[in-house]
Backbone bond lengths (Angstrom), bond angles and torsions (degrees), N, CA, C in turn:
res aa  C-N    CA-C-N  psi(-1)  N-CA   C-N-CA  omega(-1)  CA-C   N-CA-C  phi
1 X - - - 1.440 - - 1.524 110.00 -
2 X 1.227 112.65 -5.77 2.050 108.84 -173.34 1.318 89.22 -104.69
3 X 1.243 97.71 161.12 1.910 106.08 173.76 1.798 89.90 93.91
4 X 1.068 115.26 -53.52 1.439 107.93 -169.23 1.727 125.07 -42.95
5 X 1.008 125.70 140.21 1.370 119.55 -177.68 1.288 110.04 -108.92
6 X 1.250 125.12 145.69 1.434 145.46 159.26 1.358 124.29 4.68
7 X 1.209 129.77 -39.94 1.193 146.26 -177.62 1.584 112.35 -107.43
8 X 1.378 112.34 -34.66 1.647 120.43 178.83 1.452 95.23 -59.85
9 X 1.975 126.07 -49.21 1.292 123.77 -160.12 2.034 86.19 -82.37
10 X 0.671 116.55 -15.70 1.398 89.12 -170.46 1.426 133.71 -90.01
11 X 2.038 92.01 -10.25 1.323 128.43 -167.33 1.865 98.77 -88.14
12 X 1.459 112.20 -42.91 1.144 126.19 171.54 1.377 114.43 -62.38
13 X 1.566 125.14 -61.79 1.314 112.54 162.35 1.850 145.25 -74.53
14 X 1.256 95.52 8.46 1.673 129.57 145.08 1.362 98.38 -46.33
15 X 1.838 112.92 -88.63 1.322 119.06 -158.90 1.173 102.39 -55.64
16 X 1.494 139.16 -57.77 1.439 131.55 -171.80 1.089 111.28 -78.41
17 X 1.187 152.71 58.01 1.723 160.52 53.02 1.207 130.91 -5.84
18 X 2.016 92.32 -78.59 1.171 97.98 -170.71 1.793 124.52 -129.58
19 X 1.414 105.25 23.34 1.321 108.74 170.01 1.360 102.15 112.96
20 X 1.450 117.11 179.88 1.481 131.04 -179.73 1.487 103.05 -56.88
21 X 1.200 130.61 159.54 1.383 140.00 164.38 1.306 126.96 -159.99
22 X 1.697 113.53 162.73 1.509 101.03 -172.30 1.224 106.80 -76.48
23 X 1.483 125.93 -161.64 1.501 123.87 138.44 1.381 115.48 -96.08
24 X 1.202 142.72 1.95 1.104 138.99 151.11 1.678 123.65 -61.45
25 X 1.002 108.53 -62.21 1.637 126.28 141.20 1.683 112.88 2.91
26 X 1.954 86.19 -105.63 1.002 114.50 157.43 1.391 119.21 16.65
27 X 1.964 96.29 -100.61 1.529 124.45 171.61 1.748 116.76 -28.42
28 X 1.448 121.48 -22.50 0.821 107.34 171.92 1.855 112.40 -127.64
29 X 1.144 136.28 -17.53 1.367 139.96 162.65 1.584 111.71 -104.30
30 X 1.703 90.01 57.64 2.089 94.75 165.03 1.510 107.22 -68.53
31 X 0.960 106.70 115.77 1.672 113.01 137.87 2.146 92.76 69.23
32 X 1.336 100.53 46.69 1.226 109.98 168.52 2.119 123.13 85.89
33 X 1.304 79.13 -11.65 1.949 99.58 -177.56 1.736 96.16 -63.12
34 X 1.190 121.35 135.97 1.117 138.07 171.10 2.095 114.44 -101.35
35 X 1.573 108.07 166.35 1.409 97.20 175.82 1.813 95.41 137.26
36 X 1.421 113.89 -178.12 1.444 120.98 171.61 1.487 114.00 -103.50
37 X 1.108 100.83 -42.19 1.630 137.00 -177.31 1.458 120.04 -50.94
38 X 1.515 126.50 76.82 1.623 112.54 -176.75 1.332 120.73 -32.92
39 X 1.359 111.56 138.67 1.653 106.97 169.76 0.975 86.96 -102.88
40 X 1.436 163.87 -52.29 1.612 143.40 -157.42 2.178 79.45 -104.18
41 X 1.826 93.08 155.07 1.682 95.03 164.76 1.827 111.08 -73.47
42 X 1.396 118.06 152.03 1.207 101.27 176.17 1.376 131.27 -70.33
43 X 1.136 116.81 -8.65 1.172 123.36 -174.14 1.504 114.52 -89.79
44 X 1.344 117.32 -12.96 1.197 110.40 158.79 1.447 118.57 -85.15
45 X 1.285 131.06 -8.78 1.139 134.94 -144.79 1.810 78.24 -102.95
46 X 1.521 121.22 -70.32 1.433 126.64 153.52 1.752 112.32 7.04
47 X 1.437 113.67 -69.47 1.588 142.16 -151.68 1.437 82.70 -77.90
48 X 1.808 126.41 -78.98 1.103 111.98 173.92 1.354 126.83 -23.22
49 X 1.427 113.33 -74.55 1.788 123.73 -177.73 1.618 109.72 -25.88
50 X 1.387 106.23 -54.41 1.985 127.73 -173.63 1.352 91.97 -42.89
51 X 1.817 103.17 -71.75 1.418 96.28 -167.45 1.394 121.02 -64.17
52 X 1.519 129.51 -12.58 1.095 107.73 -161.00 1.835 102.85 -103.61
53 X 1.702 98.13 -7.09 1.460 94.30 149.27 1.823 128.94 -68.56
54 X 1.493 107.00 -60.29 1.333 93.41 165.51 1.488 140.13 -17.62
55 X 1.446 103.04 -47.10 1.450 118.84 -175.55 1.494 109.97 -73.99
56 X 1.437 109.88 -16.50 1.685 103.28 177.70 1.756 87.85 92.46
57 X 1.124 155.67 40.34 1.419 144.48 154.09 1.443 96.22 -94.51
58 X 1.842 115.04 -57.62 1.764 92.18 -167.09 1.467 107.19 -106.27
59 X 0.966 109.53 -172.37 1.338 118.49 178.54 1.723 113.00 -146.94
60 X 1.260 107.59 130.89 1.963 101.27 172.33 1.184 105.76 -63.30
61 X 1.904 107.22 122.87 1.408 121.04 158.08 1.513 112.19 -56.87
62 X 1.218 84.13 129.23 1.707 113.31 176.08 1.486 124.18 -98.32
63 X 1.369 114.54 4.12 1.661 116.25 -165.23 1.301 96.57 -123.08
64 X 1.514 103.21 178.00 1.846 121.14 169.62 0.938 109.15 -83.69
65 X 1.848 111.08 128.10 1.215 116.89 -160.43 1.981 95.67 -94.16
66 X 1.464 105.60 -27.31 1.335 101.36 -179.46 1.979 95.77 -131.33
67 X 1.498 121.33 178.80 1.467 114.08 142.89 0.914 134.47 -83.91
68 X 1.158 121.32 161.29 1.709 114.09 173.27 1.574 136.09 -21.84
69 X 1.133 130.67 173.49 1.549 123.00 -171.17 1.351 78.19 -106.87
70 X 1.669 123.14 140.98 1.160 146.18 166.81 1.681 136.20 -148.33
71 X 2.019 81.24 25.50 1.861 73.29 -174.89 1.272 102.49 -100.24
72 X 1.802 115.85 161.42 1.370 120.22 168.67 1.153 96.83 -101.52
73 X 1.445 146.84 8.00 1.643 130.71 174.81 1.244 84.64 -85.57
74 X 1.710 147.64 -27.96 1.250 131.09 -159.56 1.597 97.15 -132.43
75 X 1.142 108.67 97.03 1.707 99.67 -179.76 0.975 97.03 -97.34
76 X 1.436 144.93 -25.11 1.445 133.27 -177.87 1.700 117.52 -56.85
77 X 1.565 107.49 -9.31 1.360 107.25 175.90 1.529 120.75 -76.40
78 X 1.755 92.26 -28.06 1.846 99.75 178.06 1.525 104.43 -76.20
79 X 1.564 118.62 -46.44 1.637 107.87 174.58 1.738 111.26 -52.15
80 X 1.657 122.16 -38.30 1.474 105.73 175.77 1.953 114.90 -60.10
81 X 1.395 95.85 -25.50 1.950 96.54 -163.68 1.285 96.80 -79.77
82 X 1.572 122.55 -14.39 1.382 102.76 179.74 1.961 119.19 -114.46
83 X 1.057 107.67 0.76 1.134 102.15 164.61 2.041 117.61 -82.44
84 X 1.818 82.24 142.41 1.394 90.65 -162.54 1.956 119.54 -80.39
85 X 1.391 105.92 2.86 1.254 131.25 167.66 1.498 106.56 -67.87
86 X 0.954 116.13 -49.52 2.066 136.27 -157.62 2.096 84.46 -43.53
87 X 1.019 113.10 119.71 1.724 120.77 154.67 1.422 120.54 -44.18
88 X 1.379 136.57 110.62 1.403 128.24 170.47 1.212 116.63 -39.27
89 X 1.979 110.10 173.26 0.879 92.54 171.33 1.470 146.48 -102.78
90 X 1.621 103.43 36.23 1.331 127.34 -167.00 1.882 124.91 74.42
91 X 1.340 102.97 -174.30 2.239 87.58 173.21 1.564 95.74 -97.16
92 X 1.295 92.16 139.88 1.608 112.35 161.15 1.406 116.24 -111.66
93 X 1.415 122.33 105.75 1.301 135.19 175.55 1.712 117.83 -67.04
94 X 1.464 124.58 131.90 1.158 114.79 162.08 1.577 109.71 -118.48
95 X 1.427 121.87 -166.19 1.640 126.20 154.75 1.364 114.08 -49.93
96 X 0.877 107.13 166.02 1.485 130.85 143.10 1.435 125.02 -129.05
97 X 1.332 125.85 156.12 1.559 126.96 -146.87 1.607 97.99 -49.55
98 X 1.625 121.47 -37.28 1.070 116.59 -164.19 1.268 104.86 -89.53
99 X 1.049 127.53 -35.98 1.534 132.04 175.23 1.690 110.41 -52.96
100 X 1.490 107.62 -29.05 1.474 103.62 -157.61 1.842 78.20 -93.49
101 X 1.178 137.76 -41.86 1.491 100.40 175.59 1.489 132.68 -84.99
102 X 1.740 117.41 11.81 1.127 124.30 150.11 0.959 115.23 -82.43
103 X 1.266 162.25 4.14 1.296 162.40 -152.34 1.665 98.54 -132.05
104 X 1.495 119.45 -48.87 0.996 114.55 148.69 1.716 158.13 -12.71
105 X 1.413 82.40 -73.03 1.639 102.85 158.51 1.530 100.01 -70.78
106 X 1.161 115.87 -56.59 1.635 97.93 -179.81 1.428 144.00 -36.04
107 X 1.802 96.47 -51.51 1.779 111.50 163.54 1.591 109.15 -58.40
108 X 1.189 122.04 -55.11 1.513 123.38 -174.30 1.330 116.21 -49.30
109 X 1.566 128.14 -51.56 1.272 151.48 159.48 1.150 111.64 -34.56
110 X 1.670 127.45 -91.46 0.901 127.78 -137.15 1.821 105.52 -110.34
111 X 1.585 92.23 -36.04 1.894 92.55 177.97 1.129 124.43 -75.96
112 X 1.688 111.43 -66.54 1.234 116.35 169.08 1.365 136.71 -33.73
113 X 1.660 111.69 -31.86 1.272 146.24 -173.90 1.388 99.84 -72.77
114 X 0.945 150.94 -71.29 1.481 148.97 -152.72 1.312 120.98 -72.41
């Protein structure tokens, strides 16, 4: 938990809130703030994520974040899922066992707290 900076703890107790997230995301819905408008730039938010993979806190989500698109009131969603142009959907970072009880102490500490 020392060494960490401001944004690493806040990025960490982000995810243990509210689930995996991008850093694009992120950069702009920290820690529940709504809007279009980044409050951190993304690219730092990015730099954070790196390091806080390095360190063994996150890890790239590996699962389905939703199921498949299957509505017929909205078929235009299956023509977007299947064209091969359509942009992924970028990395979504979660915890890792150790991350999720540093992040832990973090929310309890410092967020929840205030």
């Amino acid at each position: 938990m020392e060494g960490l900076s401001d944004l690493e703890k806040r990025i960490l107790a982000h995810i243990y809130k509210y689930g995996p997230d991008t850093p694009w995301l992120m950069a702009r819905r920290l820690l529940g703030r709504a809007g279009w408008d980044p409050l951190v730039p993304p690219e730092e938010v990015e730099a954070a994520c790196a390091r806080l993979e390095a360190a063994g806190l996150l890890a790239r989500f590996r699962g389905n974040l939703k199921g498949r698109v299957t509505s017929s009131v909205k078929p235009w969603l299956k023509v977007k899922q299947k064209n091969p142009e359509h942009k992924g959907r970028g990395v979504y970072y979660e915890l890792t066992r150790e991350g999720r009880r540093v992040a832990g102490e973090i929310y309890k500490k410092e967020i929840r707290g205030r």
